[in-house]
N, C-alpha and C positions, 0 to 999 in steps of 0.2 A: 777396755773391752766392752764392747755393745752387750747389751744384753736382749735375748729372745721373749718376744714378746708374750704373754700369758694370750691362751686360747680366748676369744671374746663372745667365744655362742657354743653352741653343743656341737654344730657340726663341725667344728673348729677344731674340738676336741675331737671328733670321730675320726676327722683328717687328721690329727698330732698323732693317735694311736696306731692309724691304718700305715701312715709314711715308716712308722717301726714296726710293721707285717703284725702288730696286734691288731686282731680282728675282735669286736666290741660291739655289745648291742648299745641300742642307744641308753637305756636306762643307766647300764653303767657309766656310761658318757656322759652324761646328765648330771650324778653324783658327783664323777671326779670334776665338768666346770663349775660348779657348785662350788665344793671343795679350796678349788684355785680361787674363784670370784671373792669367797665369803673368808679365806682364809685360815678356813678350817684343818683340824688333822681328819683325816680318811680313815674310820676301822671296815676291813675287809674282812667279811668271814667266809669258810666255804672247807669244801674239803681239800684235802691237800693232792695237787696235782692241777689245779683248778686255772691257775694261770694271777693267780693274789701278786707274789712279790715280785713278777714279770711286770707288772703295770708301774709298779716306784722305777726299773731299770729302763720303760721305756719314757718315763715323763721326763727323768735326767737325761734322754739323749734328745728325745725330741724339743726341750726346753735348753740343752747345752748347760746344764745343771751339775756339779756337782752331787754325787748318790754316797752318803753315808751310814752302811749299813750295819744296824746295833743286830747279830744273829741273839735273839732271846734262848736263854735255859735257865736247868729249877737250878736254883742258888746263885742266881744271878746276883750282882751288888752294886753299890756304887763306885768302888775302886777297879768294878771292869767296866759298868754301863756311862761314867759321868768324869772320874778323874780320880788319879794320887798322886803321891809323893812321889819323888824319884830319890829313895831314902838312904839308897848306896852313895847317889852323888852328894846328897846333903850331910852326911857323914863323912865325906871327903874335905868337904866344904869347913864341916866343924875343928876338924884336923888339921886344916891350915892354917886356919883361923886362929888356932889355940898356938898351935906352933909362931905364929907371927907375932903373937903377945896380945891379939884380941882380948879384950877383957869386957868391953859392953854386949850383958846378953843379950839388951832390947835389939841393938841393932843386929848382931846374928840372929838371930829368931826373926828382924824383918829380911834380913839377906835371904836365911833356908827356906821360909815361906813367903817366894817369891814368885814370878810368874816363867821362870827360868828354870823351876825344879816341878814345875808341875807336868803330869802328862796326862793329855787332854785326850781322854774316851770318845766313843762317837758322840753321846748326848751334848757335853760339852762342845766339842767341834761343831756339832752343825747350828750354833748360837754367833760364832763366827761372822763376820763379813765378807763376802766375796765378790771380786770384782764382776765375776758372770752371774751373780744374784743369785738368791739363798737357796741353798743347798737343799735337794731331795733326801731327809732323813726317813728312814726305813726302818721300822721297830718291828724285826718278824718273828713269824709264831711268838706272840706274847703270851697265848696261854700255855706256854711251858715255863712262864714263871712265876712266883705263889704272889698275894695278895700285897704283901707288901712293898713288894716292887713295885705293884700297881700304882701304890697309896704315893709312893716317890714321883712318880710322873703326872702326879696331878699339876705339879706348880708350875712344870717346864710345859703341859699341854695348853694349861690356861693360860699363863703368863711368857711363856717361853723365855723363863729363866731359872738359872742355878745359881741354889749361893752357897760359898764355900767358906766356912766359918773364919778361914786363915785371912782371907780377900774381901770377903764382901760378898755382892750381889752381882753375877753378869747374868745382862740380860740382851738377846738379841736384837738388833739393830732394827732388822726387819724378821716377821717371822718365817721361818724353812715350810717348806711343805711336807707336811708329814703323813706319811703311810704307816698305819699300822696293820700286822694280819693276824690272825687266828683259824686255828684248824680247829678252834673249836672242840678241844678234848676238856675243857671246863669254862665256865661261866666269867666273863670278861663282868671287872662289877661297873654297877650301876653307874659311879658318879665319874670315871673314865669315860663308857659309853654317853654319856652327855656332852661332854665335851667333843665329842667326835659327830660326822655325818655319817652313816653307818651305810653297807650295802655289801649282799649275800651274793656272792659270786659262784653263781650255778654252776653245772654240766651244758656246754653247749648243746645245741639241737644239731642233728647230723647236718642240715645247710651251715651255719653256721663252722660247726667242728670239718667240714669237709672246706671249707674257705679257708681256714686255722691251718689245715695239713697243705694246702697249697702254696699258702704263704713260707712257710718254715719249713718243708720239707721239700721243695721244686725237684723235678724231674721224676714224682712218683707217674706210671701207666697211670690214667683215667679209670682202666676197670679195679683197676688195682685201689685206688684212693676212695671210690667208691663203696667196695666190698668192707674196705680194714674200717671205716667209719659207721657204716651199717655196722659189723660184727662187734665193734666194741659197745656202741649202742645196743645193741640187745643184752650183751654181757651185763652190763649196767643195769637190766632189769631181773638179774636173777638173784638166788638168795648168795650174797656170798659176803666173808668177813672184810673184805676191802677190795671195791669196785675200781677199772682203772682212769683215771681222771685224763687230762688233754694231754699230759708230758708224758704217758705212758701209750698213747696212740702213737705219739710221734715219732718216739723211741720204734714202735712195734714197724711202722711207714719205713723208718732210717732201716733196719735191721732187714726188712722183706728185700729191698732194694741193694743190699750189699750181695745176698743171696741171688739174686737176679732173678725176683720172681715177677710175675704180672699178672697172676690173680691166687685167690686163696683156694687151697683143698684141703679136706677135712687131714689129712697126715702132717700138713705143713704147719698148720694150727696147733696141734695137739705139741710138734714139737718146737715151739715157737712158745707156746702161752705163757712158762716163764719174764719173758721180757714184757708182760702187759698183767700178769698177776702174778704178786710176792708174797703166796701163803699157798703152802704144797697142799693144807684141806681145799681151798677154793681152785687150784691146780687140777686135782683128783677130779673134783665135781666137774669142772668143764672139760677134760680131756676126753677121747675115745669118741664113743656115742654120742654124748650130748654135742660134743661140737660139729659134729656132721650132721647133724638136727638140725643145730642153729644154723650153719652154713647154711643150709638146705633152705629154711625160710628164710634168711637175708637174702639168695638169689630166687628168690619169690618174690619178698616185697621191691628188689629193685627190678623187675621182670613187669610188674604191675602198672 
């Protein structure tokens, strides 16, 4: 199997993201050739909605990449992030063993901890060889898990390897490209963060977020794509407990479009705002009034 060649310039990279309709400023362009060039692991931070763990599933398609994705939470371990036992079967194993008149323990102890009873997590899988080249490992929302888990992935970040006290040490062949994200609900620590190339994955600017809704949502009206990218832009400047990010525009594009509408009015909004904000206090504040306000000066400022 051929493999796809790694991006060799930024705009290389602006073209890998664009051919998979992510639209990309350059900065973050910049990073992720970096990233590939230097062989770094990527930490992404930003709010959620932001378009973070969309970039690991478009470098796997655009590179032809295997994408193996570790979903992070609190109490995370190593028996779900890295590998264990398959200790039904090695107790199967032990039982026939014993039944057949097995009497050396060295050699069952090397039989059960073998590479035949292990099962291999995503950390360990993407240490792997593959014939389409290393695999896009994907470590998301890491800060949904506590500190120690962090302290665990120092050795597979720096060295891209695990060692399992049964086996030894495996260490990847060539190293994965590794994506990490954070929503940033606590402090990703320091000696992780060095080991990473880091980069703060904004809120689109409405050019930008109105390029994003073309791409992924095709066949929105124009005045219509127009209006829903302006109105969430403004939303985004009010006080509210959770603003809604690019996957919540899209959603609100997909949803307008089912209803068959082609442009906003303050009654359609108010009973639509559900699908673009998930907190009935920031619900409350934008319904009614205020959202015929805001409507009102979004067809201002695109009038202008």
């Amino acid at each position: 199997m051929t493999q796809i060649a790694l991006p060799q310039s930024i705009d290389d990279t602006l073209a890998l993201l664009g051919n998979a309709d992510y639209v990309a400023d350059r900065s973050l362009a910049t990073v992720i050739f970096l990233a590939l060039k230097l062989g770094r692991p990527l930490l992404l931070e930003g709010e959620a909605g932001v378009g973070k763990t969309e970039i690991a599933k478009v470098l796997a398609q655009g590179l032809g990449r295997r994408l193996i994705r570790l979903q992070c939470y609190e109490g995370l371990d190593v028996a779900s992030a890295v590998y264990e036992w398959n200790y039904a079967a090695q107790m199967i194993e032990i039982r026939l063993a014993e039944a057949g008149g097995a009497t050396s323990r060295d050699k069952l102890t090397s039989d059960v901890f073998s590479q035949r009873f292990l099962i291999e997590r995503p950390l360990l899988q993407a240490l792997k060889a593959d014939p389409a080249g290393p695999p896009v490992l994907l470590i998301d929302e890491l800060d949904r898990t506590d500190e120690a888990f962090e302290a665990f992935l120092l050795e597979i970040l720096a060295d891209f390897q695990v060692t399992i006290p049964e086996l030894g040490t495996i260490k990847a062949a060539a190293a994965p490209i590794v994506i990490l994200t954070s929503n940033r609900t606590r402090e990703i620590h320091d000696a992780l963060k060095r080991r990473c190339l880091y980069h703060w994955v904004d809120y689109p600017d409405a050019a930008r977020e109105l390029a994003i809704l073309s791409a992924k949502v095709p066949g929105v009206p124009k005045r219509l794509s127009r209006e829903i990218v302006a109105f969430v832009q403004a939303i985004r400047k009010e006080d509210l407990f959770k603003v809604p990010g690019v996957a919540e525009t899209l959603d609100w594009a997909s949803a307008l479009v089912e209803l068959d509408k082609v442009a906003l009015d303050p009654a359609l909004v108010s009973d639509t705002l559900g699908v673009i904000l998930k907190y009935q206090d920031d619900i409350s504040k934008i319904a009614g009034s205020r959202a015929a306000q805001l409507l009102d000066d979004v067809r201002a400022e695109l009038k202008a």
